[in-house]
C-alpha positions as CSV (number, residue, x, y, z in Angstrom):
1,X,11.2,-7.6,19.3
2,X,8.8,-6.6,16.2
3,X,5.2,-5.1,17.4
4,X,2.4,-4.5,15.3
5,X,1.2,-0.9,16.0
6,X,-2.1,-1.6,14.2
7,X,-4.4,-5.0,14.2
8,X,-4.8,-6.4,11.0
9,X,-7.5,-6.1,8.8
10,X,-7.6,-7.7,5.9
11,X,-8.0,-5.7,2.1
12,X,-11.5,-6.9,0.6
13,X,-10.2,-9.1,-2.5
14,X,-13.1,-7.8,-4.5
15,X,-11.1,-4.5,-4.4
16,X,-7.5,-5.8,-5.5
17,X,-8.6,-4.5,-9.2
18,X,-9.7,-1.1,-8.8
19,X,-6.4,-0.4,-6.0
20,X,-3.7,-1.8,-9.0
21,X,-5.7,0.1,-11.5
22,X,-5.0,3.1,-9.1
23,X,-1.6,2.6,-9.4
24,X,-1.4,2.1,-12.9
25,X,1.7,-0.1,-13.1
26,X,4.3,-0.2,-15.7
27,X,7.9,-1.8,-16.4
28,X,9.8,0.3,-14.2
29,X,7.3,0.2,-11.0
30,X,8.8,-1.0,-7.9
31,X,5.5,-1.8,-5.2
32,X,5.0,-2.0,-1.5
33,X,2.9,-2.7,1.0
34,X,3.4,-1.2,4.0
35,X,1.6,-3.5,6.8
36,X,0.9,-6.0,3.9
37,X,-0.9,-8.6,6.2
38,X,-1.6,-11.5,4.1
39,X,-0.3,-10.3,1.4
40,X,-2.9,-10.2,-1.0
41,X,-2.0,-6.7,-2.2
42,X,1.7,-7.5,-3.1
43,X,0.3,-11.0,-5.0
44,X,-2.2,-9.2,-7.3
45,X,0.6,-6.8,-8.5
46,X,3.2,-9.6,-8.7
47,X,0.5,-11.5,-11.0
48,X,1.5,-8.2,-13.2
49,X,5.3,-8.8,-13.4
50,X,5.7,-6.1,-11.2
51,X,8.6,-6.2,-8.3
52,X,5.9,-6.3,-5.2
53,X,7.4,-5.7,-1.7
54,X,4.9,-7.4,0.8
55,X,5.9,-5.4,4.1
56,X,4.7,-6.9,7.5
57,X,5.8,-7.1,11.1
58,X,3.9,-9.7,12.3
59,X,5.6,-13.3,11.7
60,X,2.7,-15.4,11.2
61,X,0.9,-12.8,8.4
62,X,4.6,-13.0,7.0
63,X,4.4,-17.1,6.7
64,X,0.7,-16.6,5.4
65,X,2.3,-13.9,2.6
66,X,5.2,-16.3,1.5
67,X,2.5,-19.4,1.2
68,X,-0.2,-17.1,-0.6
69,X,2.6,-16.2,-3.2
70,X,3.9,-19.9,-3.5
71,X,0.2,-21.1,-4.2
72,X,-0.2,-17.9,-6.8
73,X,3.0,-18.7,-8.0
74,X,4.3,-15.6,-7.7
75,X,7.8,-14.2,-7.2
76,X,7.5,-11.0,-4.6
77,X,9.8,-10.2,-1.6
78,X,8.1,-10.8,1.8
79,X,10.1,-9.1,4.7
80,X,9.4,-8.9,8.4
81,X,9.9,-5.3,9.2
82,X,8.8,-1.9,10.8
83,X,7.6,0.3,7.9
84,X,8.4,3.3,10.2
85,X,12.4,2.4,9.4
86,X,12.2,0.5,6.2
87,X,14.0,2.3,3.0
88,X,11.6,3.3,0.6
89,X,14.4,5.1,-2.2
90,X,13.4,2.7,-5.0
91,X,10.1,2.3,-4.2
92,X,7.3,4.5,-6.6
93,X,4.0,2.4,-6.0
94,X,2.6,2.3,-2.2
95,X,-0.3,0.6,-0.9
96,X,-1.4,1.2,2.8
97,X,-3.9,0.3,4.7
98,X,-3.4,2.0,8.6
99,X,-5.0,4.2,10.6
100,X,-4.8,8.0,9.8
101,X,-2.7,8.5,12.9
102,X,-0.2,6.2,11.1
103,X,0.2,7.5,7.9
104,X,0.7,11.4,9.6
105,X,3.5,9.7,11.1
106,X,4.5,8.3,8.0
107,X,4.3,11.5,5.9
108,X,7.7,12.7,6.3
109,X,9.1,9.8,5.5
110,X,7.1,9.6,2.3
111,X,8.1,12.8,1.5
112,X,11.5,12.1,2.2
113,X,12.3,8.9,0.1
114,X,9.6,8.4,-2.5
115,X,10.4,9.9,-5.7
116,X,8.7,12.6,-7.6
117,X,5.5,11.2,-8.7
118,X,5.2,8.1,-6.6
119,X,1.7,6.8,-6.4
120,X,0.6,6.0,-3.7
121,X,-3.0,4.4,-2.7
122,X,-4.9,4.3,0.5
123,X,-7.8,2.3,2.4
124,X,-10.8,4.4,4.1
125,X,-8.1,6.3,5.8
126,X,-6.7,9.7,3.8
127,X,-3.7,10.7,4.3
128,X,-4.0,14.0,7.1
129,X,-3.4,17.0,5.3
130,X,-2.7,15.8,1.6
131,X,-5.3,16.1,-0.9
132,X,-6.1,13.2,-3.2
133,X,-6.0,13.1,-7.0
134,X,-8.6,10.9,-7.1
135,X,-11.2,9.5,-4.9
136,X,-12.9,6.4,-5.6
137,X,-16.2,4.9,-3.7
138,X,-16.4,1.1,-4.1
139,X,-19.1,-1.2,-3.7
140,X,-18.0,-4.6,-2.3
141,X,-19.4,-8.3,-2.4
142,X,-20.6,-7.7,1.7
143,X,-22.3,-4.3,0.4
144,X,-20.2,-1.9,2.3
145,X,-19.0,0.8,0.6
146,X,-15.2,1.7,0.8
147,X,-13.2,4.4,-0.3
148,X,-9.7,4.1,-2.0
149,X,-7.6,7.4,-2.3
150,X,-4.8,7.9,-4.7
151,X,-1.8,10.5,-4.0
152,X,0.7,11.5,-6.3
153,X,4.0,12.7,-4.6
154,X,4.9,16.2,-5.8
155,X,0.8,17.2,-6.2
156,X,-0.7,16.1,-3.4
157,X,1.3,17.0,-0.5
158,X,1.2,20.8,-1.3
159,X,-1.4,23.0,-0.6
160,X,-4.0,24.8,-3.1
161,X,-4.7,27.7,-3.1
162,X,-8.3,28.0,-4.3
């Protein structure tokens, strides 16, 4: 049986903009979410005509995903799944919102399967040893500020030597 390793928390929707900005999307992006939730992630880069993967583990945040992108009108796959052994080979735009032990887990694998400059955008958590292209503070509607981090496989991984 599927477990959620992590509780769900859901994305701010006032940040949806600035994370597909992030991952400036073209014709031959392929997205996913890894622990997409809802789904609100995969739905706003679907809205782009972009193939959006909405990866989740939990059943009921699965059914909430597929109605979200039925109401959007928006074609995007929604799988049940364990990101930990989903395939990643054709995917080059990531989204993920976990803990920072989760994505030090999930390192190798990035490394692994993502191609050569995969983008790849995180929530408040950075990914444990990787350095960010770009950091980005947003203000949101509750006035927290969060922070959004933007890897680029083949840069950020390696270590500099400054």
């Amino acid at each position: 049986m599927l477990e959620p390793l992590v509780p769900w928390v859901p994305t701010p929707e006032d940040l949806l903009e600035e994370i597909v900005s992030l991952l400036e999307l073209n014709k031959r992006s392929v997205f996913i979410d890894l622990g997409a939730g809802d789904g609100r992630v995969a739905v706003a880069v679907a809205k782009r005509g972009i193939f959006s993967i909405a990866l989740e583990i939990d059943l009921i945040n699965c059914i909430i995903a597929r109605d979200r992108a039925r109401v959007e009108q928006v074609f995007m796959d929604v799988i049940r799944g364990d990101f930990e052994t989903f395939p990643l080979y054709r995917v080059n735009r990531v989204f993920m919102y976990l803990y920072r032990s989760i994505q030090n887990e999930l390192k190798e694998k990035l490394l692994r399967e993502l191609p050569e400059g995969a983008r790849i955008v995180t929530l408040d958590f950075p990914i444990p040893g990787w350095v960010p292209v770009k950091v980005k503070r947003c203000h949101t509607s509750s006035g927290t500020i969060r922070t959004l981090y933007l890897y680029v496989k083949g840069v950020s991984e390696k270590e500099r030597t400054w």
